[in-house]
Phi, psi and omega in degrees: 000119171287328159233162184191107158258120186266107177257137179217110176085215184237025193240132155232118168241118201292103194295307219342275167338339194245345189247152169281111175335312188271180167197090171259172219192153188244101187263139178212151175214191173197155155208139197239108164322127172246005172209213182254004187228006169224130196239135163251136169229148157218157164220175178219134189275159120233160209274136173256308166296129206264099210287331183265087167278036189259010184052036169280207176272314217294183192197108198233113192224162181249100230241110177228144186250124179246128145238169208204138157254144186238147171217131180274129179261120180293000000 
């Protein structure tokens, strides 16, 4: 991870040290052409990895939602 930043307000503090580099994650999508040269997709990531490296209780994972329109170039 090159940065990991907390903005609260007009304060920013750099978290880097408290989140954990890495992230694996279970991903499912789909896509439907709706023609032969414009296609919609969506997915969904979910975080497997628990992201909070301070030994709290809590538990922080990354979690993404993608939709997306595509056009195909022939």
């Amino acid at each position: 991870m090159l940065s990991s930043k907390s903005k609260d307000d007009d304060t920013t503090t750099d978290i880097k040290d408290d989140v954990r580099g890495l992230n694996a994650s279970l991903a499912f999508g789909l896509g439907y052409a709706l023609t032969d040269n414009i296609v919609v997709y969506g997915g969904y990531n979910l975080g497997l990895s628990n992201l909070d490296d301070t030994n709290s209780d809590g538990k922080n994972t990354l979690n993404t939602l993608q939709i997306g329109v595509a056009y195909k170039l022939k």
